[in-house]
C-alpha positions as a Markdown table, in Angstrom:
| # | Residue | x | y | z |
|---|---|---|---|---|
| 1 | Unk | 108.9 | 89.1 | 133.5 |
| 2 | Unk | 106.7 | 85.9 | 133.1 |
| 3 | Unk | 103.6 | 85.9 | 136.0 |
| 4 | Unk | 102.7 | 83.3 | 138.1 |
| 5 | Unk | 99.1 | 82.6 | 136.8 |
| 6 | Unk | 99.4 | 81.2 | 133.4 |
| 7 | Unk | 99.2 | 83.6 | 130.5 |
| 8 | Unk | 98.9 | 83.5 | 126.7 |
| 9 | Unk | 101.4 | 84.8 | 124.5 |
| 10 | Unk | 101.0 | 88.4 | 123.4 |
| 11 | Unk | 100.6 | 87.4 | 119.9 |
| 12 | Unk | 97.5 | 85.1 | 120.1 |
| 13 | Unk | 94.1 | 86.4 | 118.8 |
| 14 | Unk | 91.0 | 86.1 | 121.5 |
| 15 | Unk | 89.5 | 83.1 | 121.0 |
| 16 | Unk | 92.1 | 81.0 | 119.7 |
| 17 | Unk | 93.1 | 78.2 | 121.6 |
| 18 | Unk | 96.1 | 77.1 | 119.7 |
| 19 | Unk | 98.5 | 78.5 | 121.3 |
| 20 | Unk | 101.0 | 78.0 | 124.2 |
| 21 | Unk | 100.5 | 79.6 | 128.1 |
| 22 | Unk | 103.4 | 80.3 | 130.1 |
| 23 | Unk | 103.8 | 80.8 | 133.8 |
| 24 | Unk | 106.8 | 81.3 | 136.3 |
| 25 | Unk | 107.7 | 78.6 | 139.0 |
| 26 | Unk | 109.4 | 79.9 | 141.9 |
| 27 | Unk | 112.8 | 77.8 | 142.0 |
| 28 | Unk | 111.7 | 76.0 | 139.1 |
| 29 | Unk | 112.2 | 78.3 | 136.3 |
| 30 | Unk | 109.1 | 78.9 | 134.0 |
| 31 | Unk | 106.8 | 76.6 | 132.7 |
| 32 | Unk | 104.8 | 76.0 | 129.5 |
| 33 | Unk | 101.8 | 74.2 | 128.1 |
| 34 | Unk | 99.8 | 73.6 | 125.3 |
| 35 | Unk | 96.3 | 75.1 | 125.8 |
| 36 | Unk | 94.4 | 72.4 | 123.7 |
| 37 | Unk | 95.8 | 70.2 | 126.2 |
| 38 | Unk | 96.0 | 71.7 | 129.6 |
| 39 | Unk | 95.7 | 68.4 | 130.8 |
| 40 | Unk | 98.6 | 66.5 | 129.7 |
| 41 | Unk | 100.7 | 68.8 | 131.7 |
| 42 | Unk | 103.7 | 71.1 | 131.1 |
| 43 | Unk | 107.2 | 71.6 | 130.2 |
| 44 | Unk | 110.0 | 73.3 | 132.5 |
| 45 | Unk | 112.6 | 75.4 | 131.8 |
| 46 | Unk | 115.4 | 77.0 | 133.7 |
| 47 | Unk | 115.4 | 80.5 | 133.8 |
| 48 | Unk | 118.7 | 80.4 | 131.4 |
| 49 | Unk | 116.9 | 78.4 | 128.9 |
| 50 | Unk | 114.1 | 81.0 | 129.3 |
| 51 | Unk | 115.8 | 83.8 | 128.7 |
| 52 | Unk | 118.1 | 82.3 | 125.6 |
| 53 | Unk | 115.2 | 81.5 | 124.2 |
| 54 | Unk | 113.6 | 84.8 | 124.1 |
| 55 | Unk | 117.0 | 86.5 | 123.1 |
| 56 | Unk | 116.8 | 84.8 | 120.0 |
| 57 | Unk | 113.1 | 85.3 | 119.3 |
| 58 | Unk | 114.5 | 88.9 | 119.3 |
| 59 | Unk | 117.2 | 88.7 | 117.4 |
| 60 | Unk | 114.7 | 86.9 | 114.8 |
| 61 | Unk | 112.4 | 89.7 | 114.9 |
| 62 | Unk | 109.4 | 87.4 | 114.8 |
């Protein structure tokens, strides 16, 4: 289950900030951002999307 503050991925090394952070939205679905550039905002996905998408990272075995 995503959280609600904004995470890195599992897979980044400490100290590298090129790398994506991913929170969930409450009604929204979860959201997503690059950390170089917190400030340009974020993308949304429904939970669906979400959860597709992380079936096939699975199935890829990355």
């Amino acid at each position: 289950m995503i959280s609600a503050q904004w995470a890195k991925a599992s897979y980044s090394q400490k100290g590298m900030d090129n790398c994506v952070e991913c929170r969930s939205a409450p009604g929204h679905g979860v959201l997503v951002r690059d950390t170089q550039h917190r400030r340009l905002g974020h993308l949304e996905f429904p939970v669906s999307e979400w959860e597709g998408f992380l079936r096939s990272l699975k199935q890829r075995k990355l």
